[in-house]
N, C-alpha and C positions, 0 to 999 in steps of 0.2 A: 587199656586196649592194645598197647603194644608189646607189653606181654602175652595176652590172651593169641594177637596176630602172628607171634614168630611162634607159640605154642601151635598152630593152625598149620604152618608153613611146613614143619617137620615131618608130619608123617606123612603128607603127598608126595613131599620132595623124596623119604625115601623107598615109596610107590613107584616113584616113576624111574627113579635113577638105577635102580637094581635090575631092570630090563636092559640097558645095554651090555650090563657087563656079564649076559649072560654065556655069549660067546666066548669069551675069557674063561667061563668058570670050567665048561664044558674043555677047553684045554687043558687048563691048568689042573683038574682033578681025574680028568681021563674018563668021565661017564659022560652016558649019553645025554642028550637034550633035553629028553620027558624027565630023564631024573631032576636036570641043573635047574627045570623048571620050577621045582620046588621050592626055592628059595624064594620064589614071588608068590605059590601061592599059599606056603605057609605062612606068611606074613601075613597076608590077607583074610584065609582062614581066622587066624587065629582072631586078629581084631574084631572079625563081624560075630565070633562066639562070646566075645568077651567084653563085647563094647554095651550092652543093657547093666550087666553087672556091675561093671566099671561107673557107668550112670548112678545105682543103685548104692555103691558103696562114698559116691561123693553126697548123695542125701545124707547116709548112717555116718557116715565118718569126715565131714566137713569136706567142702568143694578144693578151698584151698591146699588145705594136706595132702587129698590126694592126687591133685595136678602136679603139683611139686615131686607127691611118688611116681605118677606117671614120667615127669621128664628125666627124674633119675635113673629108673626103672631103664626108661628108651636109649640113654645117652650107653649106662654100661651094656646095653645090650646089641647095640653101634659096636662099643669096642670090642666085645666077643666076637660079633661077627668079622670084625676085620684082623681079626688073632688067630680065627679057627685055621684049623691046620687039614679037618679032613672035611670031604661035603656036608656030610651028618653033623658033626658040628655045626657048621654054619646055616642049616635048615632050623638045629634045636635054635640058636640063636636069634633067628628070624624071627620064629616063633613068637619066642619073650617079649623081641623089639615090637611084636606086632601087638602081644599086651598093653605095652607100654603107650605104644599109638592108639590105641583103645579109651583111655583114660582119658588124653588129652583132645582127641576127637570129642568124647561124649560130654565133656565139662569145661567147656570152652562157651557153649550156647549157654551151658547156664548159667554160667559168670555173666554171661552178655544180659540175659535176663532178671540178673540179682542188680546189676550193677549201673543201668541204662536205663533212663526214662523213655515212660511206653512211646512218648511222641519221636524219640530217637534210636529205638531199638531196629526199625528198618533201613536206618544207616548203617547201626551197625554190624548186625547182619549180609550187609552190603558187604562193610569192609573184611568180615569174614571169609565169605566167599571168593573176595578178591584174592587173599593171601592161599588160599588152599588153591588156586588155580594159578596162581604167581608158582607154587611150590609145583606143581603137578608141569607144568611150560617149561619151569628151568633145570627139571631131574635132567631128560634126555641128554639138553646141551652140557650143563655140570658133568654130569656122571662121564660124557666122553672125552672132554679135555681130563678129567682126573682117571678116566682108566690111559688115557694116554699119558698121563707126565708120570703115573705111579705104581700103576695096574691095578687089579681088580679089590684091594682092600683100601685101599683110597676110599673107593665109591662108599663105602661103612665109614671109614674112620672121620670122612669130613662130615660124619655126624656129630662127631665127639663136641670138639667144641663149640657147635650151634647148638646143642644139647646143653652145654655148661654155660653158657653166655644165658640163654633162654631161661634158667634155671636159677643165676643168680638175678635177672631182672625181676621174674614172676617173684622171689623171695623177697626181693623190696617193694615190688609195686603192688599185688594181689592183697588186698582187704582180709582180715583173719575173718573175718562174719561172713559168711554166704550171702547176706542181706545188711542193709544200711543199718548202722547201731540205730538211730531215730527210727525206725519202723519195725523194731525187733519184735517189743510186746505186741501189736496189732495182728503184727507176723502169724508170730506165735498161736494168737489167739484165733487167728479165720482158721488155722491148720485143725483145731480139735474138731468144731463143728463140722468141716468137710469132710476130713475121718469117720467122724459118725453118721454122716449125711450115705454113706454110700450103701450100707445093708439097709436102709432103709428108702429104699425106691417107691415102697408103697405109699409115703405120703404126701400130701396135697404139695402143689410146689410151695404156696404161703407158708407153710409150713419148715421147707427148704433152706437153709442158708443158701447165701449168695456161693460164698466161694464152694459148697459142698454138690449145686445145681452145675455148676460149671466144671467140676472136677468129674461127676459121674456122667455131663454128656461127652466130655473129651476123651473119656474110657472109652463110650459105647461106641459112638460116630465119628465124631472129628480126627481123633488119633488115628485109628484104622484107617479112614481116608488119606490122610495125610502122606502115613507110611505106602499105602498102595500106591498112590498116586508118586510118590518118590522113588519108590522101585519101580514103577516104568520109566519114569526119565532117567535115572541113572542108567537101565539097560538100553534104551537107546542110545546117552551118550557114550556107553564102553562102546557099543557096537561102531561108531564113529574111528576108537583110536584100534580095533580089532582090524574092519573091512578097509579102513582107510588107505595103509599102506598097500597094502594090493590090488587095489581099484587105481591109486597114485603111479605106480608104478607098473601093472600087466596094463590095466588100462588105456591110462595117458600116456605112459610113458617117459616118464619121470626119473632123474637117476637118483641115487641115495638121498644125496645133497638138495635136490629139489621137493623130495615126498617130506624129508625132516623140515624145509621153511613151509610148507603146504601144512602139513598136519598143526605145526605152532600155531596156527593162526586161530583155531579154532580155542586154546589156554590163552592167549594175547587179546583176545573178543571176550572171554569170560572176566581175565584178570581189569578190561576196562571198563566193561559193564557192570560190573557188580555193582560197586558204588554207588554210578549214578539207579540202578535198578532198585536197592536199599531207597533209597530217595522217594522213589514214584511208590513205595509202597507205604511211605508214611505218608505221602500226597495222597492218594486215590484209597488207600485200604486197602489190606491183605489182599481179599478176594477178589476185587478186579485187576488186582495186577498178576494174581495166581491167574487169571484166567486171560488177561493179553500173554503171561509168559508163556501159556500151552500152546495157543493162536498161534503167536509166531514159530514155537516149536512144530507144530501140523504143518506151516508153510513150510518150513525148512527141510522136515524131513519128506514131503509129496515133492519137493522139489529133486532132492537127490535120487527120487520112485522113478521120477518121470525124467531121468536123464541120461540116455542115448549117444546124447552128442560126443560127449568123449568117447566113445570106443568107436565110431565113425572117424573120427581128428586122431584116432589113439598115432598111425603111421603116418598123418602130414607132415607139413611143413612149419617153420617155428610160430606163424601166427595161430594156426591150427592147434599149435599144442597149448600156446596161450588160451584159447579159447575152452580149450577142454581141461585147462587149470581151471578158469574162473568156472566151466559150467558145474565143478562142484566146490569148489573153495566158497563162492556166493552164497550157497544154502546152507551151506555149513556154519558161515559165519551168521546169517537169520536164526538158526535153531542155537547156536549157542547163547547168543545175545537173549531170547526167549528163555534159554535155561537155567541164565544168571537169575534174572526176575522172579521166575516161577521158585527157586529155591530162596531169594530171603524172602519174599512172600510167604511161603510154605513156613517154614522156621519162626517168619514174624507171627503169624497167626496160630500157631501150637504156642511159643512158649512166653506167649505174653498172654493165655490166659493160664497159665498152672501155679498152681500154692506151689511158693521155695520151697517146701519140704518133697517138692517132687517132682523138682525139673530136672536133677540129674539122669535120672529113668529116665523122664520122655525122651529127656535128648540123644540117652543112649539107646533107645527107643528107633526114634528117627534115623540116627546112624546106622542101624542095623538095616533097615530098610535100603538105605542107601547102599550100605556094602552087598547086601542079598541082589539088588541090582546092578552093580560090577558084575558079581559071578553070574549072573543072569546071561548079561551082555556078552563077556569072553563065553561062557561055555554056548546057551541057547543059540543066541545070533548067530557065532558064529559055526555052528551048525545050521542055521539055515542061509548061510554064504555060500558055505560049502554043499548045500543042495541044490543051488542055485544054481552054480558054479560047473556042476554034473559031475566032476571029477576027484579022485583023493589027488591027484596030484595039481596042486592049487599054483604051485610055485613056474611053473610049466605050463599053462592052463592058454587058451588064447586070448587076446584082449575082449572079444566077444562073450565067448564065457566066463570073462571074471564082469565085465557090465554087467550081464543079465544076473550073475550073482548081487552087485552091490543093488539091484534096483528091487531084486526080491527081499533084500533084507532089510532096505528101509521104505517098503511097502510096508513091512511085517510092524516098521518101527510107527510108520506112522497109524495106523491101526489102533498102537499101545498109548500112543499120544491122545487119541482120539476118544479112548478107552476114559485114559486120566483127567480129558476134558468136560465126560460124561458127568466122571465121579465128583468135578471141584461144581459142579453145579449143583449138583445135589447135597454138599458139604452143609451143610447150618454151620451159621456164625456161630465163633467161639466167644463165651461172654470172655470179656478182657476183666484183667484183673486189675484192682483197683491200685494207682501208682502209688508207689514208697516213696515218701517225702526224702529227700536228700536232706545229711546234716548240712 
């Protein structure tokens, strides 16, 4: 687990971290903005094309070899970007590093699920999601003491050796078998029946294997839900770190230093709750804790719909601004706590019903969805901010019109929320699969 964990940490930390230093890049290469922009969403890009594959090749070609390809892959591709000499470089190298994070995105869950008993797989889960939101919290502040002690190829290069540290762990501690040597043949053997179970729908379920019944309904239903229901939460929470800053700051009135400890809070509620949220979901079962983590996600974001208060306080006095912190720092922190839950919930209940031979896909599966909802969030939301908002000049905008922007966007958001709470209702239990004895 602790390899699987700093495998996890890496590709949000370098998510998050390559957003500061984009002001830097923009000097230092002498193009514009829209261009420098590139470097975040090639990286992104490229993961969310590459990350089913990436799933797909740690089935065909072992989970472990190619996590290990993934962190090698990420670590030289850290140090091309912090070598490149012109933008275009460093966009191609983005690129690769975003491959790279691809790999160990999509075959981290399934480690978790080859390697974890079912009754502990929503811990660990937990502690998954804690690391990728630990890594996602500490880009901003990392990345800006290191573009200050070094400039902007720091922000890459302090991949290098989290890369090689992570790399030599997973090479001593990651299991050669994608699954427990003791349950290899059983393994093995549920995987044929299920293969052959699935062109043939036509027959009676008695007639069904077990694992081949639960493999063709997590094609039909359960996966598709899962993944939709994941793509609106992740586009709702991108929309959080899009409108946040400018709601923090036109709004309230916030200065640098105060919208960066505001916005933290929202990764510092994710990074605390995961765990215990992993927890409540081997307590109570996937599905109802999938469905208090929407619940409280619906409060959270009807909360920040229906909030006024701050651009009324936006020009008071310091209690006044207080107040217009907490009226959205408060809901923010209810929908992220909700978002911890709802995603190892979501995660517990896919990949602890799927045959080893094909949890790499789902997982890479899931991630896809996930990443489709980032670009969701940056591009969609924040298009309907900025209609909200009334004007292209958002940066200048009054505290008035950036409120009635943030309250239209996460009307919008909770609507998707309510959408996804639709759908976990109508989800059918995933049969689980049956546990792998530990040697």
């Amino acid at each position: 687990m602790g390899a699987l964990a700093l495998a996890t940490v890496l590709p949000s930390l370098a998510t998050s971290s390559a957003n500061v230093g984009l002001p830097a890049l923009v000097q230092a290469f002498g193009v514009p903005f829209q261009y420098a922009q590139w470097v975040v969403l090639a990286y992104l890009l490229a993961m969310t094309v590459s990350v089913v594959a990436a799933g797909r090749l740690g089935d065909l070609a072992g989970r472990r070899r190619m996590l290990l390809a993934g962190l090698a892959l990420f670590t030289l591709a850290s140090f091309a970007c912090g070598a490149a000499d012109s933008i275009g470089v460093l966009i191609a190298a983005r690129a690769v590093q975003g491959i790279g994070a691809a790999l160990l995105m999509a075959l981290t869950m399934a480690f978790v699920a080859d390697a974890v008993p079912r009754g502990r797989t929503g811990s660990a889960m937990g502690l998954l999601g804690t690391m990728s939101a630990v890594g996602t919290a500490l880009g901003p502040t990392v990345g800006g003491f290191v573009l200050a002690a070094s400039g902007w190829r720091g922000i890459f290069l302090l991949n290098v050796p989290l890369g090689v540290t992570a790399l030599l762990i997973a090479w001593r501690a990651l299991p050669a078998a994608s699954a427990p040597t003791a349950a290899s043949a059983p393994t093995a053997a549920s995987a044929l029946p299920a293969a052959s179970a699935l062109p043939a729908a036509s027959a009676t379920p008695s007639d069904r294997p077990r694992a081949g019944r639960g493999l063709a309904l997590l094609r039909d239903r359960s996966l598709a839900m899962a993944g939709a229901m994941s793509c609106m939460v992740m586009t709702v929470m991108m929309a959080t770190l899009v409108v946040g800053p400018f709601h923090l700051a036109g709004a309230v009135g916030l200065s640098a230093v105060g919208v960066g400890l505001a916005m933290s809070c929202g990764p510092i509620v994710s990074a605390l709750t995961s765990v215990p949220g992993g927890r409540l979901v081997d307590r109570w079962g996937a599905r109802r804790a999938m469905r208090a983590g929407l619940i409280s996600m619906l409060i959270g974001a009807a909360g920040l719909a229906m909030n006024p208060l701050a651009t009324r306080l936006a020009s008071a006095q310091r209690l006044s601004l207080m107040i217009g912190v907490a009226a959205y720092v408060l809901p923010l922190v209810v929908l992220t706590a909700g978002y911890a839950l709802f995603q190892a919930a979501n995660n517990t209940s896919v990949m602890s019903a799927v045959p080893a031979d094909r949890r790499g896909v789902v997982s890479g599966m899931l991630t896809l969805s996930r990443n489709i909802g980032l670009l969701a969030g940056a591009s969609a939301m924040g298009a309907v901010f900025a209609y909200g908002v009334g004007t292209r000049d958002i940066v200048h905008a009054t505290a008035p019109a950036i409120a009635s922007g943030t309250q239209l966007t996460f009307a919008a958001a909770a609507a998707l929320i309510a959408c996804a709470l639709l759908l976990a209702a109508r989800t059918p239990e995933a049969p689980q699969r049956e546990h792998e004895s530990q040697p």
